[in-house]
ROLOKOL-616544 format. One record per residue (C-alpha): x, y, z; residue number from 1; residue in one letter. Coordinates in Angstrom, 1 decimal, m for minus. Example, Ala and Ser with C-alpha at 12.3 -4.5 7.8 and 13.67 -1.06 7.14 Angstrom:
REM ROLOKOL-616544
<pt <12.3; m4.5; 7.8>; 1; A>
<pt <13.7; m1.1; 7.1>; 2; S>
***
This chain:
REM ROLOKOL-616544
<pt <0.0; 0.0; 0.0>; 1; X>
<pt <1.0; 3.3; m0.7>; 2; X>
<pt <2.3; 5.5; 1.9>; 3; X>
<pt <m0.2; 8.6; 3.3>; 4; X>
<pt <0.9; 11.6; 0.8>; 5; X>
<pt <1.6; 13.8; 3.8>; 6; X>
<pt <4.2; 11.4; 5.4>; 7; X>
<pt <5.9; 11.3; 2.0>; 8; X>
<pt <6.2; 14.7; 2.4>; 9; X>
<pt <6.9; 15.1; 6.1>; 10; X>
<pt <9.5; 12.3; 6.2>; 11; X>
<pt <12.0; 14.4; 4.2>; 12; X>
<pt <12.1; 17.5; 6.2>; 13; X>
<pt <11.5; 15.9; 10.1>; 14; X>
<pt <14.7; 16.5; 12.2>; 15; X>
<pt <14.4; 13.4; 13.9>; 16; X>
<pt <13.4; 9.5; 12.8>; 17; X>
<pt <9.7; 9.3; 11.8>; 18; X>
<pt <9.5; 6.2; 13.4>; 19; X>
<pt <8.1; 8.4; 16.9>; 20; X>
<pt <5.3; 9.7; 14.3>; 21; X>
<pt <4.3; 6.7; 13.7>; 22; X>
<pt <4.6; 5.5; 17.6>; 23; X>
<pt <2.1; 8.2; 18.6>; 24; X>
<pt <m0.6; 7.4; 15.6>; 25; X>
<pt <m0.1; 3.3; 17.6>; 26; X>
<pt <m0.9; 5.0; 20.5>; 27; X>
<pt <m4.1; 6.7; 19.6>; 28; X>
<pt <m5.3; 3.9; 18.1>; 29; X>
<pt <m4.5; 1.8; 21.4>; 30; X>
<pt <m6.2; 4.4; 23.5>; 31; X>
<pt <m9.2; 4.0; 20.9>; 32; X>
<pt <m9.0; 0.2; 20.7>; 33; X>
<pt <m10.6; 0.2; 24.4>; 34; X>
<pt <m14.2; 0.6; 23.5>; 35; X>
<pt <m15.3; m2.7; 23.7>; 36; X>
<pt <m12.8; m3.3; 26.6>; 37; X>
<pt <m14.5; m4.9; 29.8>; 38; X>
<pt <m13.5; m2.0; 32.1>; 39; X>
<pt <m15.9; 0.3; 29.8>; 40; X>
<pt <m18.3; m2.2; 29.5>; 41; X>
<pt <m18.7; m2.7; 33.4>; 42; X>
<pt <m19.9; 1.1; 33.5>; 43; X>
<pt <m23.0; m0.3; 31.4>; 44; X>
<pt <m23.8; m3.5; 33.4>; 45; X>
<pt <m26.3; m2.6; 35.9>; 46; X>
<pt <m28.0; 0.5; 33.7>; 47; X>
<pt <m28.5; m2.0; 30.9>; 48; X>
<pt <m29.4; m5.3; 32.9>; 49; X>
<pt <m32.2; m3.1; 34.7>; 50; X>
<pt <m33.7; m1.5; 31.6>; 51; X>
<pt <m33.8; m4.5; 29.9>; 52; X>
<pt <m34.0; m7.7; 32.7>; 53; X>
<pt <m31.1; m9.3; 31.1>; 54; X>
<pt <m28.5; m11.5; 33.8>; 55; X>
<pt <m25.3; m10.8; 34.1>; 56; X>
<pt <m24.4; m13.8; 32.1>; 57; X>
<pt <m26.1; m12.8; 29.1>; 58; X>
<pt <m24.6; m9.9; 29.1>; 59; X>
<pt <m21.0; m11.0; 29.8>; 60; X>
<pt <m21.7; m13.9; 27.1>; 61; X>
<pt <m20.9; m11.3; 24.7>; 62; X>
<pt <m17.3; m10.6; 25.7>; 63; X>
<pt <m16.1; m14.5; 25.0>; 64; X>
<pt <m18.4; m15.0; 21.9>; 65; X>
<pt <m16.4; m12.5; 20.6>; 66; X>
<pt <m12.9; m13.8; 21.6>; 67; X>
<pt <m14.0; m16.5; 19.5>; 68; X>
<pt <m14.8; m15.3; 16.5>; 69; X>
<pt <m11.2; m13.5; 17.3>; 70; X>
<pt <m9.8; m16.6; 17.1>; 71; X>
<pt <m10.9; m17.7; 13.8>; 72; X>
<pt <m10.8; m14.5; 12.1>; 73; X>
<pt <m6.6; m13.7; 13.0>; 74; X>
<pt <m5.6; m16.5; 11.0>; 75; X>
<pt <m6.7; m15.1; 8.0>; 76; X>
<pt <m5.9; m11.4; 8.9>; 77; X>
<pt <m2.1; m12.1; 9.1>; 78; X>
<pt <m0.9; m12.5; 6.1>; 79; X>
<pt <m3.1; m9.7; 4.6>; 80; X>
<pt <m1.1; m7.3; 7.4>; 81; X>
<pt <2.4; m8.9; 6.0>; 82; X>
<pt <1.5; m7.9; 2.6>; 83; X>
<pt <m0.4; m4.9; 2.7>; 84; X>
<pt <0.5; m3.3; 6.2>; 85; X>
<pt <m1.1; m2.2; 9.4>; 86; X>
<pt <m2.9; 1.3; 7.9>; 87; X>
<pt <m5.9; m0.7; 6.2>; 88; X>
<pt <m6.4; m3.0; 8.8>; 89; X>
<pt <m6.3; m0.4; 12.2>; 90; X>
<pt <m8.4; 2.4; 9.8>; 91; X>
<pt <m11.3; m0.1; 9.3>; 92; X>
<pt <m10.7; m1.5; 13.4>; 93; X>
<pt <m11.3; 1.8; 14.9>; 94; X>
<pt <m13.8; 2.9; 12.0>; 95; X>
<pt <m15.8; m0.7; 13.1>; 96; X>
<pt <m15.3; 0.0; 16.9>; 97; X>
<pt <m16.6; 3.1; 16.5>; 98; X>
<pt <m19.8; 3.1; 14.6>; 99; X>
<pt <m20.4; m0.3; 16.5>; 100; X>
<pt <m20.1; 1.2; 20.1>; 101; X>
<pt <m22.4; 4.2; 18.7>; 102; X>
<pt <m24.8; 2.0; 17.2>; 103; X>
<pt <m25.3; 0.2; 20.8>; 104; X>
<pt <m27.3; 3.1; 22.0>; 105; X>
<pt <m29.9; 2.2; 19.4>; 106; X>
<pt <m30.5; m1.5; 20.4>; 107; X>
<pt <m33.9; m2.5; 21.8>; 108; X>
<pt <m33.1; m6.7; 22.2>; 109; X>
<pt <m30.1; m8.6; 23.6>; 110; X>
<pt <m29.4; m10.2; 19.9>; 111; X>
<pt <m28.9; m6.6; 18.2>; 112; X>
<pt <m26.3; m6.4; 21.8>; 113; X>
<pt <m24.4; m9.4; 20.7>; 114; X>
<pt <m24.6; m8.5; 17.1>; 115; X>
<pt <m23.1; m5.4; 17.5>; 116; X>
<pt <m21.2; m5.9; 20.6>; 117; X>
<pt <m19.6; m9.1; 19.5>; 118; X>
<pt <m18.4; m7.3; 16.5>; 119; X>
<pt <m16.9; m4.7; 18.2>; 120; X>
<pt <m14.9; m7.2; 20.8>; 121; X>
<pt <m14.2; m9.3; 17.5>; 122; X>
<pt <m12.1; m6.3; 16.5>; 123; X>
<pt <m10.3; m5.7; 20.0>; 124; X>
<pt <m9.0; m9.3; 20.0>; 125; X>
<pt <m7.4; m9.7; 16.3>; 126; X>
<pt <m7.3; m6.8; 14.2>; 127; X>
<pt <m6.3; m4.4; 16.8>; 128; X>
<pt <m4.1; m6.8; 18.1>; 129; X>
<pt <m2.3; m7.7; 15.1>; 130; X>
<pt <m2.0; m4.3; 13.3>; 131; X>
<pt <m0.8; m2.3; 16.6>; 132; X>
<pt <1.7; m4.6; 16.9>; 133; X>
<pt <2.3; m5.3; 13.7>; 134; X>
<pt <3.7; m1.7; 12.8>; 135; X>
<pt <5.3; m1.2; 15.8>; 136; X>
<pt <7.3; m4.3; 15.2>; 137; X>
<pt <7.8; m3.1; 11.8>; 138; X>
<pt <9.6; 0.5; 12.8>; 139; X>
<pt <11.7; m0.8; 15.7>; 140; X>
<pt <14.1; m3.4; 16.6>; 141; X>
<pt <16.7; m2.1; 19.1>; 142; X>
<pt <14.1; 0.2; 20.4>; 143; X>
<pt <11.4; m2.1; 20.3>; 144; X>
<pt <11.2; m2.4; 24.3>; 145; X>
<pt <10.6; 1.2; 24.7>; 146; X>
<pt <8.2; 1.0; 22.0>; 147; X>
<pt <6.1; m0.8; 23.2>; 148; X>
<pt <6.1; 0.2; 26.2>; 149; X>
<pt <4.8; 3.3; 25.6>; 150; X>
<pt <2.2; 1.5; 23.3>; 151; X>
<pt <1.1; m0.7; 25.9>; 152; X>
<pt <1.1; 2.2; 28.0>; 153; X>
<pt <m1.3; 4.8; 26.0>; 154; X>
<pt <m4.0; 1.5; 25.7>; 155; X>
<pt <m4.1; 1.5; 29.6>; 156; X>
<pt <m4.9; 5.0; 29.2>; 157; X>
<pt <m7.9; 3.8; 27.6>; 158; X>
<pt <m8.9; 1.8; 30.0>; 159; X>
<pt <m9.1; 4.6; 32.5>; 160; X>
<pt <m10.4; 7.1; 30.5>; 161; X>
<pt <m13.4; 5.8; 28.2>; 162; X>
<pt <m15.3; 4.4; 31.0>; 163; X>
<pt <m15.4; 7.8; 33.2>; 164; X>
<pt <m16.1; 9.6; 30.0>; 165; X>
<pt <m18.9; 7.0; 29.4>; 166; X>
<pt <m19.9; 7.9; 33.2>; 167; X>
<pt <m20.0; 11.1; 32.6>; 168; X>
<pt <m21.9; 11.3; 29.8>; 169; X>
<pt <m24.9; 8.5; 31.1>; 170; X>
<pt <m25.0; 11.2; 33.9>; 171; X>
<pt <m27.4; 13.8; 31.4>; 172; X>
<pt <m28.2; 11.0; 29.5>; 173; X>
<pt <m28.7; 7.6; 30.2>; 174; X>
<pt <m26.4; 4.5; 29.2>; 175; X>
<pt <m27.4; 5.1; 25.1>; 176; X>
<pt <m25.9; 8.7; 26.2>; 177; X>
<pt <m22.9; 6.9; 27.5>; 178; X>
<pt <m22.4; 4.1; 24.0>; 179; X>
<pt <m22.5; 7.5; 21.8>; 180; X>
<pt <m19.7; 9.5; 23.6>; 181; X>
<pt <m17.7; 5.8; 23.7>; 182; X>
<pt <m18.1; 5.4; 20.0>; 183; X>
<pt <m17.4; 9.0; 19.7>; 184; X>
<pt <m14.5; 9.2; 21.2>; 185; X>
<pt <m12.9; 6.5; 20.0>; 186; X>
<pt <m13.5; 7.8; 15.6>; 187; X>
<pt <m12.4; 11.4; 16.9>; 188; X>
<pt <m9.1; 10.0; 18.9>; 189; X>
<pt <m8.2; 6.9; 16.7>; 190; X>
<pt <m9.1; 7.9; 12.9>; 191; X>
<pt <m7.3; 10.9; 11.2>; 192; X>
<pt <m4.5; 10.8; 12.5>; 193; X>
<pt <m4.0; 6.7; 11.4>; 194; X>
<pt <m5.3; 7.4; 7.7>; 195; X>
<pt <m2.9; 10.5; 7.5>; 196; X>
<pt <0.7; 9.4; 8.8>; 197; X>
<pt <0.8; 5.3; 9.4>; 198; X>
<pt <3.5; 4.1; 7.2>; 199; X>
<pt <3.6; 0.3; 6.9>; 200; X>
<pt <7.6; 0.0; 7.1>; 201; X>
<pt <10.7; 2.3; 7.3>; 202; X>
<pt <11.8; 0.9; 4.1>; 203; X>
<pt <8.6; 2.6; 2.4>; 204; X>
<pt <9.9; 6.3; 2.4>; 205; X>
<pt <14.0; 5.4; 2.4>; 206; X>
<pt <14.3; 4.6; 6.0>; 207; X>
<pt <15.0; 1.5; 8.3>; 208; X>
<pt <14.2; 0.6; 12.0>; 209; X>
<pt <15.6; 2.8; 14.6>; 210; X>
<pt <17.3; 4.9; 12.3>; 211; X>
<pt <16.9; 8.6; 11.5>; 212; X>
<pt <16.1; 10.7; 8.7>; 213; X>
<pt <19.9; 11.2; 8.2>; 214; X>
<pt <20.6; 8.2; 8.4>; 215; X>
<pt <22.4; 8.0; 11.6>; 216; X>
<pt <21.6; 4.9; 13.9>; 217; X>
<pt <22.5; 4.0; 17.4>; 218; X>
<pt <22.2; 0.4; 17.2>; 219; X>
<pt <22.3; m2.6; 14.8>; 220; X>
<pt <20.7; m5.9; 15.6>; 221; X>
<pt <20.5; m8.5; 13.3>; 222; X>
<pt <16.6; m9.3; 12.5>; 223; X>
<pt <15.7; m13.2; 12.3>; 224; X>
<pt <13.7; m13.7; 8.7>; 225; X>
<pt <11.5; m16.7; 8.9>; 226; X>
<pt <7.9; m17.7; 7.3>; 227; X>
<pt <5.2; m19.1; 9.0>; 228; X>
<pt <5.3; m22.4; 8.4>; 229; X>
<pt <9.4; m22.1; 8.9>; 230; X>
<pt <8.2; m20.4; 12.1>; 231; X>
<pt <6.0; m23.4; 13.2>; 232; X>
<pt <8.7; m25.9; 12.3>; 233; X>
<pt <10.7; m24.5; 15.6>; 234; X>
<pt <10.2; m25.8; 19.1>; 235; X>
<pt <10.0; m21.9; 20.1>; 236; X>
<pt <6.9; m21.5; 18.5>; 237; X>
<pt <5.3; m24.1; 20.3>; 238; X>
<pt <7.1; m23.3; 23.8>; 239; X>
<pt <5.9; m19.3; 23.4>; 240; X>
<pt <2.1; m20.4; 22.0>; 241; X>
<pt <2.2; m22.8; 25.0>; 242; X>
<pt <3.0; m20.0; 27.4>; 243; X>
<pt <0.5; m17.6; 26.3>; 244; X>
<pt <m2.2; m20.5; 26.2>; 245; X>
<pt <m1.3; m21.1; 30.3>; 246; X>
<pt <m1.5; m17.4; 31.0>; 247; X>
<pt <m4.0; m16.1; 29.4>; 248; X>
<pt <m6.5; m18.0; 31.5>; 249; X>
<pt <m5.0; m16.8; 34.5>; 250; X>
<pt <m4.9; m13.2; 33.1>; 251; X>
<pt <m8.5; m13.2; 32.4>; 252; X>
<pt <m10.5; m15.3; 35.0>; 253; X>
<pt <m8.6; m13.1; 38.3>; 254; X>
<pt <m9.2; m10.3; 36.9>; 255; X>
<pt <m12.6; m10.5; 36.4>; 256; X>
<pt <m13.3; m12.2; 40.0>; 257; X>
<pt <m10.7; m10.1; 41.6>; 258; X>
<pt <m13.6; m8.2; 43.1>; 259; X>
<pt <m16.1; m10.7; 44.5>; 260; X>
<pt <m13.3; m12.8; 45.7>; 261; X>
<pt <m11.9; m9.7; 48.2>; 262; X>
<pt <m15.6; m9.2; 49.5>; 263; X>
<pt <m16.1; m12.9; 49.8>; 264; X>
<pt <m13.0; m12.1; 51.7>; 265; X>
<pt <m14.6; m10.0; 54.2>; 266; X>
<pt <m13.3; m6.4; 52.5>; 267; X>
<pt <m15.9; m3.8; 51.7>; 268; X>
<pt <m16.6; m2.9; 47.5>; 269; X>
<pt <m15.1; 0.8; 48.1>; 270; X>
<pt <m11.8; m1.4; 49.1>; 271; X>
<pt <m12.1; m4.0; 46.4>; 272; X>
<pt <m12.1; m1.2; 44.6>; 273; X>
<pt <m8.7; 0.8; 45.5>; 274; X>
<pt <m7.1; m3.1; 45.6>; 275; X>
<pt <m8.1; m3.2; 41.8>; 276; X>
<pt <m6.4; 0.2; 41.6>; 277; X>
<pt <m3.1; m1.1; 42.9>; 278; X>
<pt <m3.5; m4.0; 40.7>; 279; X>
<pt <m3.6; m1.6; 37.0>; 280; X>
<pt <m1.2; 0.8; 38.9>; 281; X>
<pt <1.5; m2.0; 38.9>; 282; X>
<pt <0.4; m3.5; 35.8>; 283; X>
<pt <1.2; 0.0; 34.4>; 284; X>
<pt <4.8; 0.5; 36.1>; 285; X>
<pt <5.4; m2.9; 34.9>; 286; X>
<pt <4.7; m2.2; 31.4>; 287; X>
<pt <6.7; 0.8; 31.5>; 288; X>
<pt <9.7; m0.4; 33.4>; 289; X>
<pt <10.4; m3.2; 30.5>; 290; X>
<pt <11.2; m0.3; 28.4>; 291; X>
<pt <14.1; 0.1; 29.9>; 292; X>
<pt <15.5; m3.5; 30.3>; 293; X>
<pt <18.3; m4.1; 28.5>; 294; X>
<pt <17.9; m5.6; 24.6>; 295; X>
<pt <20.7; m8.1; 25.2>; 296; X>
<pt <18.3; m9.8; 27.9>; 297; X>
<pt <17.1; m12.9; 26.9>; 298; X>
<pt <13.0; m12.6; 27.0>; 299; X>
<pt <12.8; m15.6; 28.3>; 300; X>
<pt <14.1; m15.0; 31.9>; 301; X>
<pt <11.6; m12.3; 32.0>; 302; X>
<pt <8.3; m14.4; 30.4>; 303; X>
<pt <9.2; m16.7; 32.9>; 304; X>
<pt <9.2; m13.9; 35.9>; 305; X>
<pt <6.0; m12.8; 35.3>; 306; X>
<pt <4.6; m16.2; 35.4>; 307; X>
<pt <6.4; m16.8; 38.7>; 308; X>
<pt <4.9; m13.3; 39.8>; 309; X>
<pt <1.3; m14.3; 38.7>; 310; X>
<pt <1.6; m17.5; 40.5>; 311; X>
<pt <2.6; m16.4; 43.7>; 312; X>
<pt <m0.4; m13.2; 43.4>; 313; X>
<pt <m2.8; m16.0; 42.6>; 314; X>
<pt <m1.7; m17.7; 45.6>; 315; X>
<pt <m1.7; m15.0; 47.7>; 316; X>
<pt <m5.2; m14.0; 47.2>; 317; X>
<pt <m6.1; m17.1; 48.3>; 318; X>
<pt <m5.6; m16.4; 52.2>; 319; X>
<pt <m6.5; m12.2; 51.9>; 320; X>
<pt <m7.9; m11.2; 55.3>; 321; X>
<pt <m6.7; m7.3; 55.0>; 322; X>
<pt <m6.1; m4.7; 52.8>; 323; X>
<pt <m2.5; m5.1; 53.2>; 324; X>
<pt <m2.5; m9.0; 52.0>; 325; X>
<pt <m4.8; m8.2; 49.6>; 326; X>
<pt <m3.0; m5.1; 47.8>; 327; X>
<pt <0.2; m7.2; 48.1>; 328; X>
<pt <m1.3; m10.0; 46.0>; 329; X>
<pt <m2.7; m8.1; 43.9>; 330; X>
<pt <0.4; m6.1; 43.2>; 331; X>
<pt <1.9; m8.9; 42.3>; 332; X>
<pt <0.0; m9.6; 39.9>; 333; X>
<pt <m0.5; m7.0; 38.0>; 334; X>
<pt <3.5; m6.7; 37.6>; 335; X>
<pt <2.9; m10.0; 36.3>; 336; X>
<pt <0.0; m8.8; 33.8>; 337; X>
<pt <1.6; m5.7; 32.9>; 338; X>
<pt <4.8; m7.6; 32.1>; 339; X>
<pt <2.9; m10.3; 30.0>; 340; X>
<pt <1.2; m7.7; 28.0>; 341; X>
<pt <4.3; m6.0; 26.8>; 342; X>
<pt <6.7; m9.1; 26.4>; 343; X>
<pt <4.9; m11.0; 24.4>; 344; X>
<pt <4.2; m9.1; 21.5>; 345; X>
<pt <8.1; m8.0; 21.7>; 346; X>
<pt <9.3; m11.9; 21.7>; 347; X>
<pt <7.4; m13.3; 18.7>; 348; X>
<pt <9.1; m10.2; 16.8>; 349; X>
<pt <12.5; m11.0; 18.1>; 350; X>
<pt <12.4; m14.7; 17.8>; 351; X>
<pt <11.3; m14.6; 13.5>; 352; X>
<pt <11.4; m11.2; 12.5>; 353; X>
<pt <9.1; m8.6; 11.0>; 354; X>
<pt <8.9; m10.1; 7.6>; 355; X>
<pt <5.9; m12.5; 8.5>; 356; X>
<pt <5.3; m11.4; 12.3>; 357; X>
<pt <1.0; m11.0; 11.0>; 358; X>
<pt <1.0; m14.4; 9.6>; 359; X>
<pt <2.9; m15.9; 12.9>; 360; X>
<pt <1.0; m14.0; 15.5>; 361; X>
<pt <m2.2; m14.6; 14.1>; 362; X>
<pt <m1.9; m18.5; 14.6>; 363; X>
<pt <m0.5; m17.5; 18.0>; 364; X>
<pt <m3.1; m15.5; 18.5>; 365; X>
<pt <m6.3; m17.4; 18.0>; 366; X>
<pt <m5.1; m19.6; 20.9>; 367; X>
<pt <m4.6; m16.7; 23.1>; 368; X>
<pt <m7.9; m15.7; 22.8>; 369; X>
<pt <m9.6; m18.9; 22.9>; 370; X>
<pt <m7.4; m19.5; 26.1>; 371; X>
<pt <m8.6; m16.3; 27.6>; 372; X>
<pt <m12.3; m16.9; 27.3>; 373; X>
<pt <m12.0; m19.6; 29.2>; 374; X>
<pt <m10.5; m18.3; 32.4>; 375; X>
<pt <m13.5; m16.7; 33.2>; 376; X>
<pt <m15.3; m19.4; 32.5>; 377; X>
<pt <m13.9; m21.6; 34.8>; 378; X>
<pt <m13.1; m19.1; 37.4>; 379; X>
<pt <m17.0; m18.5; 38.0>; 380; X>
<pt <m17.6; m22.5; 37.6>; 381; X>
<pt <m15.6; m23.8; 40.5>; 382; X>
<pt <m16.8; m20.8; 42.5>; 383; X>
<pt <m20.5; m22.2; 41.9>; 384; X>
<pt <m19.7; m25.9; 42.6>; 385; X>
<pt <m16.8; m24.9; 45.8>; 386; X>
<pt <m18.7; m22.2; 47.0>; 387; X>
<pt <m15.7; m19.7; 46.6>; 388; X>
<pt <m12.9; m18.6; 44.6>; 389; X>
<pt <m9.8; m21.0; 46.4>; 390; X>
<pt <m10.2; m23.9; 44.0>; 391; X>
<pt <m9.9; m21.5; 41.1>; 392; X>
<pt <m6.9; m19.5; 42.3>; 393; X>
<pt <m5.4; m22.8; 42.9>; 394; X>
<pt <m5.6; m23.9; 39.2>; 395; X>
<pt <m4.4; m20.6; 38.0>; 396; X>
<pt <m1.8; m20.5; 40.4>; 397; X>
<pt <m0.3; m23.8; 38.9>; 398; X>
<pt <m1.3; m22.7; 35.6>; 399; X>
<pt <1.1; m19.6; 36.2>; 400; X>
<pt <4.3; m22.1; 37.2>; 401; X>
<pt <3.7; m24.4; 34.9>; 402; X>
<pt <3.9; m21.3; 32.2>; 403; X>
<pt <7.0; m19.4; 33.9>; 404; X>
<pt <8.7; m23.4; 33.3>; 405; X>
<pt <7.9; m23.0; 29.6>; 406; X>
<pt <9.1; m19.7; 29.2>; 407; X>
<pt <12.7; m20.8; 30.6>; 408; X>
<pt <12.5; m23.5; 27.5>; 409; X>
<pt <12.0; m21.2; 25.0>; 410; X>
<pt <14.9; m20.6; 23.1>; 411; X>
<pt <15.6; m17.8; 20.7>; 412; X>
<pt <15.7; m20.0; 17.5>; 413; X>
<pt <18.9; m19.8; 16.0>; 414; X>
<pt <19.8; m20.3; 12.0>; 415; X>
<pt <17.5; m17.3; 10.2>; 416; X>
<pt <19.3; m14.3; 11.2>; 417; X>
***
């Protein structure tokens, strides 16, 4: 695809490499990617269950369906982003989260909910997912920590922000009031500036990774080239898609029972609450810190730390009895999450390369998000057959070890440099 005409023309003159430009359009489109998320679709839980006598499992129904159709979808969406770039792909995601999310305010039945709804989180799961990264990976290699960083960073933004402006605006006008500033938001923030500056790679307007507009770099490192099915044919592969199916389930069936489980626990909901904040709070300095780590670290050692770190928080929310244990635990685990979030997308790139990192990822992908939808799952069915959350946070807990093990096996492949 043909670069935006006004980064051909910008590229030229810019004092510094345009790879930043192109970080900050990722951004946007991270913070806009959070539409669908669950922390904005919580806001809309209670307002929507009431007007319309839905459960809470109907409603929440939605958010796996459309991990699923994720899963089948990023296959197929992988090699279109090797070939034609992440420009298309993120232009029509945040154009289809948006309109989606605004056309939820217009719904009248729970199927025109999951219709619309399980488009949107469709989106959130592959596209999103696989043209974010995509381009970033595409830009930077020795930077590439920092990168995305920062990236992972600006789509936590998200998750604070659209659901208080969503609050905000259901305050004057109902929860359709709060799906139209959503949608909203997310064309005005995560549109223009996509269509007018993404560039699919360096190489398209005379640069390459890292290196700016003058040509001056600060750091070489040799990229790994390999196809998908050369990708498949390594035991890596299979170590890192094993990993991410192990903690995914963890990731996603804690922190959606993180809540009940600390009242169950004897603490009140306004404490819950400010637990759950110290959980994104580390999950944030987490995410940020790996920016910083050196490039000549193995990713490995740190896969396998977070998985440590989200066993031991699983474990220790077994046993919470104050807000002290509790914000330990949880803590911990959100270093954990935070750390998962970034790393992963980083290793797949630095094990085989840019060249078919769409087609890779997606395989990698669809059992992520199958894997996540059923932490939740399984999370809420122990606690109905137990009685409480211990047998769960149990499973995870070894789910967690048993991944931070894997992660020490995987190996950078070696031979396709």
């Amino acid at each position: 695809m043909q670069p935006p005409l006004l980064s051909r023309l910008l590229v030229p003159r810019l004092p510094f490499f345009y790879g930043w430009v192109v970080l900050g359009c990722i951004c946007l489109a991270g913070f806009a990617r959070q539409g669908p998320a669950v922390a904005v679709l919580s806001v809309f839980v209670v307002p929507m269950t009431e007007a319309f006598g839905w459960s809470r499992m109907e409603l929440a129904g939605a958010v796996s369906l459309g991990g699923v159709l994720a899963a089948f979808l990023s296959p197929l969406l992988g090699p279109i982003l090797d070939r034609r770039g992440a420009r298309l792909i993120l232009c029509l995601a945040v154009l289809g989260t948006g309109l989606a999310t605004m056309a939820l305010s217009l719904i009248q039945s729970l199927l025109a909910f999951y219709i619309l709804f399980c488009f949107a989180r469709m989106i959130w799961a592959g596209p999103f997912e696989l043209g974010l990264y995509g381009a970033l990976n595409n830009w930077f290699v020795a930077r590439r920590a920092l990168a995305t960083s920062i990236a992972t960073l600006a789509q936590m933004s998200g998750l604070v922000v659209l659901p208080i402006v969503a609050q905000l605006a259901m305050q004057g006008g109902g929860w359709r009031a709060g799906w139209q500033a959503v949608g909203a938001t997310v064309l005005i923030v995560g549109f223009v500036p996509v269509w007018l500056f993404l560039v699919r790679r360096p190489e398209d307007v005379g640069l390459v990774p890292d290196r700016t507009a003058d040509g001056i770099h600060r750091q070489v490192v040799p990229e790994p080239r390999y196809s998908r099915a050369e990708a498949m044919r390594t035991r890596a592969f299979w170590l890192l898609a094993f990993y991410t199916v192990l903690v995914f389930p963890v990731q996603a069936g804690v922190s959606l029972h993180q809540a009940p489980h600390l009242i169950e626990r004897g603490l009140s909901p306004i404490v819950a609450a400010s637990v759950i904040g110290v959980f994104s709070v580390m999950s944030a300095v987490a995410s940020f810190g790996i920016g910083f780590l050196p490039r000549r670290w193995p990713a490995r050692y740190a896969l396998s730390l977070c998985g440590l770190l989200l066993a031991t928080g699983s474990f220790g929310l077994i046993g919470v009895g104050s807000v002290e244990s509790a914000a330990v635990a949880a803590g911990l685990f959100g270093l954990g999450i935070g750390g998962v979030m970034t790393l992963l997308p980083m290793a797949w790139a630095d094990y085989f390369g840019r060249e078919s990192y769409g087609a890779i990822r997606g395989v990698a992908l669809s059992a992520q998000v199958l894997s996540q939808a059923t932490g939740p799952v399984v999370s809420g069915a122990l606690r109905d057959w137990s009685g409480d959350y211990t047998d769960s946070l149990l499973l995870f807990g070894a789910l967690a070890t048993l991944a931070a093990l894997a992660a020490l096996a995987a190996r950078k492949p070696q031979g396709q440099a």
